[in-house]
MDAnalysis code that builds the backbone (N, CA, C; Angstrom):
import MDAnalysis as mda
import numpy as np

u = mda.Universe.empty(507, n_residues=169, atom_resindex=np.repeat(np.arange(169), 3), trajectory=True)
u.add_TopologyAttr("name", ["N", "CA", "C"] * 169)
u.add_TopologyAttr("resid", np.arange(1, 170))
u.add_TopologyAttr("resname", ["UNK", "UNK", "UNK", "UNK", "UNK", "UNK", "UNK", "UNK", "UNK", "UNK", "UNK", "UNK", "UNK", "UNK", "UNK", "UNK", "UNK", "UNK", "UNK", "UNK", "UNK", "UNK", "UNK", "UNK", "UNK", "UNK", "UNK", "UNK", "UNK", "UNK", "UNK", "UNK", "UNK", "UNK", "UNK", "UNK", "UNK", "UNK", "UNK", "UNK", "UNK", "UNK", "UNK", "UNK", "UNK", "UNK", "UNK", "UNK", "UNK", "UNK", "UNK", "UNK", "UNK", "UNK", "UNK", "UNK", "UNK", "UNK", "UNK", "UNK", "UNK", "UNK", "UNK", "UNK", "UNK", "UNK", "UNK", "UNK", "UNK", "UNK", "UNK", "UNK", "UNK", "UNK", "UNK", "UNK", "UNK", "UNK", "UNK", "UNK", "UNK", "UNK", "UNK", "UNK", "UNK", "UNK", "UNK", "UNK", "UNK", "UNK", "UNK", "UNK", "UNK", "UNK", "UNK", "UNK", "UNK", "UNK", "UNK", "UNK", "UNK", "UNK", "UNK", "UNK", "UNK", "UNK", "UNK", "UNK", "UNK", "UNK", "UNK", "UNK", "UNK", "UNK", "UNK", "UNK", "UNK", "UNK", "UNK", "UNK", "UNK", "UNK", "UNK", "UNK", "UNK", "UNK", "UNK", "UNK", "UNK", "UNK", "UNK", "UNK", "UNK", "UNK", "UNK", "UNK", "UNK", "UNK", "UNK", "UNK", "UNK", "UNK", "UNK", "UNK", "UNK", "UNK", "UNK", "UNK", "UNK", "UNK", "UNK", "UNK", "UNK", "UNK", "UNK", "UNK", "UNK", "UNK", "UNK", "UNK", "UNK", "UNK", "UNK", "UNK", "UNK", "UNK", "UNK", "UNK", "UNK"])
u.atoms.positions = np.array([
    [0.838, -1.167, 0.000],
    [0.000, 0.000, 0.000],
    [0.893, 1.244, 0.000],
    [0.885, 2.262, -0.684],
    [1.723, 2.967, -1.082],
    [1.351, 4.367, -0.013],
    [2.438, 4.764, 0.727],
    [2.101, 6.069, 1.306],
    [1.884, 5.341, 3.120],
    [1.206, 4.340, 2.859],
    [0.736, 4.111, 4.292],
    [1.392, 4.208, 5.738],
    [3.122, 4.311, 5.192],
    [3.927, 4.244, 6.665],
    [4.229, 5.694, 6.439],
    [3.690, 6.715, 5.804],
    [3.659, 7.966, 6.733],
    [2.404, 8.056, 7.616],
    [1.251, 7.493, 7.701],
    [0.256, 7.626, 8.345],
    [0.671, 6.679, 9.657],
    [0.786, 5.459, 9.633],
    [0.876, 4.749, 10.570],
    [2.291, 5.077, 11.799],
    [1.713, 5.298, 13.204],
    [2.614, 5.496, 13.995],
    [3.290, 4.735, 14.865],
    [4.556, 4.556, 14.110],
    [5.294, 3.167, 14.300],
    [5.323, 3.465, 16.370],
    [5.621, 4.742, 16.152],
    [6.263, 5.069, 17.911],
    [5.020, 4.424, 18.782],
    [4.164, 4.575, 18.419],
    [2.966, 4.498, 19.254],
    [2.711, 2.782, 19.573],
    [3.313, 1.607, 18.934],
    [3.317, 0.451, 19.231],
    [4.420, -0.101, 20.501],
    [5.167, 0.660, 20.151],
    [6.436, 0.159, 21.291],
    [6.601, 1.233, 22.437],
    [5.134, 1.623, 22.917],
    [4.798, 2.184, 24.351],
    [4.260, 1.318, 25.189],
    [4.425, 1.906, 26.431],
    [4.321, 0.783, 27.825],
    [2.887, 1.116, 28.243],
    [2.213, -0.019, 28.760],
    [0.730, 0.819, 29.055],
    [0.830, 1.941, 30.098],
    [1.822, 2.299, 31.043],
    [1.872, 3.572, 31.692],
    [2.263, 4.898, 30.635],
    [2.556, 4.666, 29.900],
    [2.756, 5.982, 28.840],
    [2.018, 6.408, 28.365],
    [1.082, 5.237, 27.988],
    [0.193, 4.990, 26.608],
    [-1.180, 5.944, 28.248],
    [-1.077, 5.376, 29.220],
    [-2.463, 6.073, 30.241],
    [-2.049, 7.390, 30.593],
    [-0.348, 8.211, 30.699],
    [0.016, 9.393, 30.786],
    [-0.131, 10.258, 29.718],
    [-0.244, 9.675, 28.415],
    [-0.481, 10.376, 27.051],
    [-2.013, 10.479, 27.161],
    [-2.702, 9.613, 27.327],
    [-4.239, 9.827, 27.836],
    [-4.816, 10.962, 28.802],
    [-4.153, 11.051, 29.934],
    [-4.241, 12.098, 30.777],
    [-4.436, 13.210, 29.937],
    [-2.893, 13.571, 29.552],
    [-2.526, 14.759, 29.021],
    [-3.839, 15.119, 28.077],
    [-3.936, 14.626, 27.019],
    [-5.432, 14.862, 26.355],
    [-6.437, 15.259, 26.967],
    [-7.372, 14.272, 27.974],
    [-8.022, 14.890, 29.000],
    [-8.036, 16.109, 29.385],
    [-6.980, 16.341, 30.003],
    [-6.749, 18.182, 30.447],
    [-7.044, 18.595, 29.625],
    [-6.336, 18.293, 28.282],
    [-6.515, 19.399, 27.339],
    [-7.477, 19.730, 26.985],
    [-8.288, 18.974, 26.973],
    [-9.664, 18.575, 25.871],
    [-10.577, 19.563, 27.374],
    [-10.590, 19.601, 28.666],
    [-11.273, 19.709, 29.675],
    [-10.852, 21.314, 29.074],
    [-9.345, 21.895, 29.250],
    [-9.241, 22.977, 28.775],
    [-9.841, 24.192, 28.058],
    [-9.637, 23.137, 26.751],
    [-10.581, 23.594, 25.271],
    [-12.163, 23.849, 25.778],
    [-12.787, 22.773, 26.515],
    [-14.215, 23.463, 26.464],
    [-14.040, 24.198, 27.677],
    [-13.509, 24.488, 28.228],
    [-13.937, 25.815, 29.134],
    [-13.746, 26.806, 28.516],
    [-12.861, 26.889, 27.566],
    [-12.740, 28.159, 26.583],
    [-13.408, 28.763, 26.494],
    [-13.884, 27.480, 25.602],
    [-15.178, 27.291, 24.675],
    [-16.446, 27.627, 25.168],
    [-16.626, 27.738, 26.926],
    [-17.580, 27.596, 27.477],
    [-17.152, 29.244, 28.209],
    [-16.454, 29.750, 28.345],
    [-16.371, 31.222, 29.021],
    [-16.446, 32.118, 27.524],
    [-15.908, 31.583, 26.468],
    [-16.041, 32.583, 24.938],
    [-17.606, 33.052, 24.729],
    [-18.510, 31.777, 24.904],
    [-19.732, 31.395, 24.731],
    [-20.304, 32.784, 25.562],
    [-19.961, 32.493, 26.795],
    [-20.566, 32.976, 27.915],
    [-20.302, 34.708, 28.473],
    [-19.130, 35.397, 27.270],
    [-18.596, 36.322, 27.461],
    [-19.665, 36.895, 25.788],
    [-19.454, 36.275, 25.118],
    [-20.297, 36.868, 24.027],
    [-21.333, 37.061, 23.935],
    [-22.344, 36.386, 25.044],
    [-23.779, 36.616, 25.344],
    [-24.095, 37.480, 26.028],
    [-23.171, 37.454, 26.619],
    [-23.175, 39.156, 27.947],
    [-22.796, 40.006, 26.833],
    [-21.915, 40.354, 26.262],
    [-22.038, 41.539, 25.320],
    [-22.948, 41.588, 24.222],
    [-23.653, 40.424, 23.910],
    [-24.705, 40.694, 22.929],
    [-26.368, 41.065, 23.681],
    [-26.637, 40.750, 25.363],
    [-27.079, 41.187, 25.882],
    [-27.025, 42.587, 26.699],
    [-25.656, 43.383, 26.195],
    [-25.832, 44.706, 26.718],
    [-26.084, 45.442, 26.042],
    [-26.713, 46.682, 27.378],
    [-27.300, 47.467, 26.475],
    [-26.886, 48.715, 25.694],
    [-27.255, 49.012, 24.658],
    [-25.934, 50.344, 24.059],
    [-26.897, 51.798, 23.817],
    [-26.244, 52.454, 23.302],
    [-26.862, 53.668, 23.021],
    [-26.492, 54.172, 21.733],
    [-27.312, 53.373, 20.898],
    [-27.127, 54.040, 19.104],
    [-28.535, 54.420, 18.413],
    [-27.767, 55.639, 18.116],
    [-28.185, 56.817, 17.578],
    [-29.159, 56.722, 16.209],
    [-28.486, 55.930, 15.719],
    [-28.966, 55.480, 14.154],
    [-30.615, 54.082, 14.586],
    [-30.067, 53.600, 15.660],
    [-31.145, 51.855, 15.869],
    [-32.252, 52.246, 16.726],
    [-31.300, 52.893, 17.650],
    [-32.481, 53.147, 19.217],
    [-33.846, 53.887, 19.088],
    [-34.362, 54.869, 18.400],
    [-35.321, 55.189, 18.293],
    [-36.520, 54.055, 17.875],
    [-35.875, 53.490, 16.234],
    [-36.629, 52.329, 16.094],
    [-36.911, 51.526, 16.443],
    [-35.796, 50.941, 17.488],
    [-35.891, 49.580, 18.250],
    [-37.274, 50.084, 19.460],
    [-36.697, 51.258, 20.172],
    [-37.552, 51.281, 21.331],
    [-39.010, 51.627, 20.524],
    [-39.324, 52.465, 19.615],
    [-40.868, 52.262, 18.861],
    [-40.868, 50.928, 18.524],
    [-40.430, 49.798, 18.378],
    [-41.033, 48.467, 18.216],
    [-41.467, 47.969, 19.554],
    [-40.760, 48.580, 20.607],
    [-41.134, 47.966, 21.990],
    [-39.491, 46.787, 21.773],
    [-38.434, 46.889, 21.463],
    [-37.546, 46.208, 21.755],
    [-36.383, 46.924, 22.744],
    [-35.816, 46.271, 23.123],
    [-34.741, 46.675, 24.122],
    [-33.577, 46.585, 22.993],
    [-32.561, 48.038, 23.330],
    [-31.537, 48.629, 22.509],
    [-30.443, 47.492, 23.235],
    [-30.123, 46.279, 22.791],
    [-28.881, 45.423, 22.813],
    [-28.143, 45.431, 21.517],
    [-26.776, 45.399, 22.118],
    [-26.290, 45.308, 20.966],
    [-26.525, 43.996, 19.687],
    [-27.291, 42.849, 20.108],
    [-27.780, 41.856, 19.612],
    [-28.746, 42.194, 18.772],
    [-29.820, 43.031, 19.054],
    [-31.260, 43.605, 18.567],
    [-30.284, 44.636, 17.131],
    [-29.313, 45.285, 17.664],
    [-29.051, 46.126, 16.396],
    [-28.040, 45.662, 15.335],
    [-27.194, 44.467, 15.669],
    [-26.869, 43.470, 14.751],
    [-27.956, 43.147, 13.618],
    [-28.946, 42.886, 14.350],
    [-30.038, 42.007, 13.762],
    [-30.134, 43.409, 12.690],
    [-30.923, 44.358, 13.388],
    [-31.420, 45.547, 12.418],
    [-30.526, 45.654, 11.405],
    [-28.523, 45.768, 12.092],
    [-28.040, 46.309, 10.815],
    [-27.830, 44.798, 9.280],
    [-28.401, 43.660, 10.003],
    [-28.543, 42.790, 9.099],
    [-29.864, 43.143, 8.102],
    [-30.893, 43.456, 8.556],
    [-31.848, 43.835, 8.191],
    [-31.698, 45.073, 7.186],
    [-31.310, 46.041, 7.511],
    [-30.990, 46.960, 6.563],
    [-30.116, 46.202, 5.273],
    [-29.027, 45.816, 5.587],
    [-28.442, 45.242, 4.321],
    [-29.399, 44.539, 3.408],
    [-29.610, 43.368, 4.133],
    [-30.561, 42.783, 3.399],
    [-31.669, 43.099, 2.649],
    [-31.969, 44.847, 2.899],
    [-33.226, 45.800, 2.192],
    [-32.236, 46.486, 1.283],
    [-30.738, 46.669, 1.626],
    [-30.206, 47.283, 0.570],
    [-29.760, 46.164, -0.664],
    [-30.608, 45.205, -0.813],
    [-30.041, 44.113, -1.823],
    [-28.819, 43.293, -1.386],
    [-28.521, 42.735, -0.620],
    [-27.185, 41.940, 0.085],
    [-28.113, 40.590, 0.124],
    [-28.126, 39.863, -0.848],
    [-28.628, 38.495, -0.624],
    [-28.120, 37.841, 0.669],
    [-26.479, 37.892, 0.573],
    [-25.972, 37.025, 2.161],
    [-26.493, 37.435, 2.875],
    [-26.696, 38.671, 3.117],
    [-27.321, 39.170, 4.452],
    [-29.019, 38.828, 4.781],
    [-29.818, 38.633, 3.685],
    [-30.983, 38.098, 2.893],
    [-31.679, 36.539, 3.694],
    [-29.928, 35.949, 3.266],
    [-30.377, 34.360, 3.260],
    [-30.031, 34.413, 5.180],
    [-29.340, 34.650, 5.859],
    [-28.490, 34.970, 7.246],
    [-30.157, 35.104, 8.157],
    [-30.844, 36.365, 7.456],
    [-32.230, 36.674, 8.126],
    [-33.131, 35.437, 8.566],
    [-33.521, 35.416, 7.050],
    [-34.527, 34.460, 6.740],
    [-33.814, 33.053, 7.303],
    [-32.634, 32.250, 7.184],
    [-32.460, 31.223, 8.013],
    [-32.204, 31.150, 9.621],
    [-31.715, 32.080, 10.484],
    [-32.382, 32.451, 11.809],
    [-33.404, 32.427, 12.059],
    [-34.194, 33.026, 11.098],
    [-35.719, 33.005, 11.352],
    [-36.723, 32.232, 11.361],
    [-36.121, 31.099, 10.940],
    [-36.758, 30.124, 10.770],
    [-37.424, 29.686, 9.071],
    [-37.146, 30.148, 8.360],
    [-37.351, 30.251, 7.062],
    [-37.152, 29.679, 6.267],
    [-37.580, 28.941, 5.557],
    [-36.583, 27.859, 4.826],
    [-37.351, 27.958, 2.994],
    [-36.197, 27.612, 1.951],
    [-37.321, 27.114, 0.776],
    [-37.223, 26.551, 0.747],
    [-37.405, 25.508, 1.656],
    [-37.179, 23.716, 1.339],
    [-39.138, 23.644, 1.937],
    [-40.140, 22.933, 0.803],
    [-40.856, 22.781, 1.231],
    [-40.961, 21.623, 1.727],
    [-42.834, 21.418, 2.693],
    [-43.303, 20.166, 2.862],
    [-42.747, 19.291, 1.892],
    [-43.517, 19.165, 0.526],
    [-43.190, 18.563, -0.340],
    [-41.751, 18.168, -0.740],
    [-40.718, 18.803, -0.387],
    [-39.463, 18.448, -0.170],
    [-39.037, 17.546, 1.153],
    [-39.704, 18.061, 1.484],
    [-39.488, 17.134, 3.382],
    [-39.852, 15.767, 2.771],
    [-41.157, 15.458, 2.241],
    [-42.260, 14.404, 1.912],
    [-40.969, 13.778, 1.096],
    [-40.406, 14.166, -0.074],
    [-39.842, 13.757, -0.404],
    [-38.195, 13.165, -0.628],
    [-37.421, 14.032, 0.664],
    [-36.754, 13.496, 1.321],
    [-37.000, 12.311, 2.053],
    [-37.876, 12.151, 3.222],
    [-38.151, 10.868, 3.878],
    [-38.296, 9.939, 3.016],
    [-39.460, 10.090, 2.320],
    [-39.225, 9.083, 0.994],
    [-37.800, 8.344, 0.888],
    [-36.692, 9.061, 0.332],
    [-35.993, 8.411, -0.575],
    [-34.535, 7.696, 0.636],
    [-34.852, 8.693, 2.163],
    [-34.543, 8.062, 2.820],
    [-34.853, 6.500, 3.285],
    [-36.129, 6.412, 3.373],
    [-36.645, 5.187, 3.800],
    [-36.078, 4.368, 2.634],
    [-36.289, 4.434, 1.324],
    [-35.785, 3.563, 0.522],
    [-33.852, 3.308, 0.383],
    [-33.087, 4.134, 1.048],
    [-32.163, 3.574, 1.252],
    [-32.029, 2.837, 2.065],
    [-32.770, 3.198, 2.691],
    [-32.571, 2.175, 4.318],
    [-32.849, 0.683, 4.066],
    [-34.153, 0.456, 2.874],
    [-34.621, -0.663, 2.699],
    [-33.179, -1.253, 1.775],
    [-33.105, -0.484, 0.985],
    [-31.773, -1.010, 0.340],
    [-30.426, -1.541, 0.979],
    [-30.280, -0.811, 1.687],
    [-29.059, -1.045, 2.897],
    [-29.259, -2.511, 3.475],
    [-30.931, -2.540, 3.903],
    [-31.308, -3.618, 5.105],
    [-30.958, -4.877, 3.818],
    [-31.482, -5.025, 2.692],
    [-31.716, -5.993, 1.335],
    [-30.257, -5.952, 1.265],
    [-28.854, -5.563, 0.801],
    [-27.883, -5.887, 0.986],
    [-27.185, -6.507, 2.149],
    [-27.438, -5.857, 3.073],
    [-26.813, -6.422, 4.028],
    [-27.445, -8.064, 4.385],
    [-28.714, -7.988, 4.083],
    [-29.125, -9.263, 4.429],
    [-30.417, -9.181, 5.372],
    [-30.751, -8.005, 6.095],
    [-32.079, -7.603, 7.224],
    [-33.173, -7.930, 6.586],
    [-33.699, -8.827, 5.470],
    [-34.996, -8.608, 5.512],
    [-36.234, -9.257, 5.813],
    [-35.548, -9.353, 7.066],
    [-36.795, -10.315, 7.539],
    [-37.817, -9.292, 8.437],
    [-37.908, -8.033, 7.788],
    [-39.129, -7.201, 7.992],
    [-39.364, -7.054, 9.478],
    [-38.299, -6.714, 9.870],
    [-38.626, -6.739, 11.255],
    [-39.477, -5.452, 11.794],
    [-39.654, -4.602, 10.682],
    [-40.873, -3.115, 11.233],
    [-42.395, -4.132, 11.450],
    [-42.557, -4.924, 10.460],
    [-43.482, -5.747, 10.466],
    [-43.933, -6.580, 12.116],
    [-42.967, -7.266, 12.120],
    [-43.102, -7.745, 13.242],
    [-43.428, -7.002, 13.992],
    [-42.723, -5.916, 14.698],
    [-42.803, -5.381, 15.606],
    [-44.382, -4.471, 15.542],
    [-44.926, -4.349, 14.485],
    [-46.310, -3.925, 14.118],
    [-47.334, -4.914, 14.754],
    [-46.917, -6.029, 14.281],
    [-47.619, -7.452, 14.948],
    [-47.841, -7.555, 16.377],
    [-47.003, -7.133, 16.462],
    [-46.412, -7.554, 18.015],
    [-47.279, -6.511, 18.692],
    [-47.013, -5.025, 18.849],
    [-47.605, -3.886, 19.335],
    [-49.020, -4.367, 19.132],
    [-49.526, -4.596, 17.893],
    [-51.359, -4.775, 17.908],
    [-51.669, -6.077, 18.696],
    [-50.471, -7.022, 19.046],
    [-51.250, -7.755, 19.948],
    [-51.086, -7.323, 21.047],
    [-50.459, -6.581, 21.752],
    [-49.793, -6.062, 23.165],
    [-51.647, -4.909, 22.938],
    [-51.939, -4.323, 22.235],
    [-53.108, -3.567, 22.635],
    [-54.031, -4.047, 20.882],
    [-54.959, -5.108, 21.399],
    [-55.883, -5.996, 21.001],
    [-57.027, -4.844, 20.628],
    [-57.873, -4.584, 19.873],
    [-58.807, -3.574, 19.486],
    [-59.846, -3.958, 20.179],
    [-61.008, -3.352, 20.674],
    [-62.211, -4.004, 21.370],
    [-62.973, -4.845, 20.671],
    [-63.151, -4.827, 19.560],
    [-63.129, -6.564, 18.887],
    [-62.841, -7.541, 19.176],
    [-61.719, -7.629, 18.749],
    [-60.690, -8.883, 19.159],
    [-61.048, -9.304, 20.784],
    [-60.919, -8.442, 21.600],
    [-61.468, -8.750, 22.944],
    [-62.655, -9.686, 23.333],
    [-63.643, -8.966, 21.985],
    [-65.246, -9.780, 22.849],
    [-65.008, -10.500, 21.783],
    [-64.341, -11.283, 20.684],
    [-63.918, -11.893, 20.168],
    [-63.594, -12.896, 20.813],
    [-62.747, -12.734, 21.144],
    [-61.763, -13.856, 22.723],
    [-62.635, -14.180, 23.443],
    [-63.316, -13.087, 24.272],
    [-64.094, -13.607, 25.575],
    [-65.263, -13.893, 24.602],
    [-66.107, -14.231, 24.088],
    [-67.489, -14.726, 23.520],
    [-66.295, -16.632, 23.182],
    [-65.570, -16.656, 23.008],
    [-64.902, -18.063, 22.623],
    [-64.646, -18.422, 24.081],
    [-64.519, -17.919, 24.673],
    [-64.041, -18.452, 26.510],
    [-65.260, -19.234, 26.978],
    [-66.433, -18.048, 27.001],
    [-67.747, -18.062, 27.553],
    [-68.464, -19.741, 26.702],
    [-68.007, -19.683, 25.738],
    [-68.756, -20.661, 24.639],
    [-67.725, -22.209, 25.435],
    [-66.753, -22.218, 25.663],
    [-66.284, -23.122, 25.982],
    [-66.616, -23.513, 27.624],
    [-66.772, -22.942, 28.221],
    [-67.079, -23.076, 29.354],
    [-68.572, -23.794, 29.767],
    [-69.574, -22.845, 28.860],
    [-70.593, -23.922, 28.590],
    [-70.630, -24.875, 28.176],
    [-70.047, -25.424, 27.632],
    [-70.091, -26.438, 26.526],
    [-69.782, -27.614, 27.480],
    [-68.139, -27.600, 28.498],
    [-68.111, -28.210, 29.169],
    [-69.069, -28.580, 30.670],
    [-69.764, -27.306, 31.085],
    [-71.036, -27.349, 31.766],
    [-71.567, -28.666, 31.438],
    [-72.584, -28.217, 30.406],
    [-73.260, -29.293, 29.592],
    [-72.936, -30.915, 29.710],
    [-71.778, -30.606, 28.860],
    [-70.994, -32.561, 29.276],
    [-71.018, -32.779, 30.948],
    [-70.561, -32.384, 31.656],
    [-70.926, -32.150, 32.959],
    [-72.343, -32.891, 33.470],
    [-73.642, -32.273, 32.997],
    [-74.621, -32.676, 33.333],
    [-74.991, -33.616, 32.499],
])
């Protein structure tokens, strides 16, 4: 295989399992490190996107909407303006925060679709098809029997019970 012994790390076979659990450590920390970063960056940028500012150009409008002047609220606005001055990026940025999408139902409908049929494909290669959604369909409608099926059952109980009565007498 050509290339492969630059990938493979010869050093890493002829370590002792105390090295191999001190090299582990070290990661740990690090990794514990990284998300606190990650977790005070988070937590430092929300406080400044929750304070409050005093601009000249946003604040009138914001407070006639009934919004509070954060610097978050006038991000948004100065996204908003772009996006009225023709800035598609700024356009698509809105509308997908917002919840907006052009992906319709009918796209959804037809995503799942073609999902499910890989899946069936996947299960048919690999060998799964012993329909096990089926079963488990089976299974659930007998675990909760319809009120049919019930006086179904019990009218066959009742019938047998007499019957042996009868021989009885």
């Amino acid at each position: 295989m050509a290339g492969y012994e630059n990938i493979k790390d010869k050093g890493f076979d002829n370590r002792t399992t105390g090295e191999l659990r001190e090299i582990a450590i070290r990661g740990g920390k690090a990794s514990g490190e990284a998300r606190r970063r990650k977790a005070d960056f988070r937590k430092t940028l929300n406080m400044l996107l929750t304070a409050e500012i005093d601009n000249e150009e946003y604040k009138p409008i914001l407070e006639a909407l009934g919004v509070e002047c954060t610097l978050e609220s006038v991000l948004n606005m100065a996204m908003i303006k772009e996006g009225l001055a023709g800035n598609v990026k700024a356009y698509e940025a809105i509308a997908k925060y917002a919840g907006q999408s052009n992906q319709t139902e009918r796209d959804d409908e037809e995503q799942r679709i073609r999902t499910e049929r890989a899946k069936r494909a996947r299960d048919l290669e690999v060998g799964n098809d012993d329909s096990n959604d089926e079963n488990i369909q089976k299974f659930l409608k007998a675990m909760r029997p319809a009120q049919e099926d019930l006086e179904e059952l019990f009218d066959n109980v009742g019938d047998g019970e007499n019957e042996s009565e009868e021989k009885a007498e």
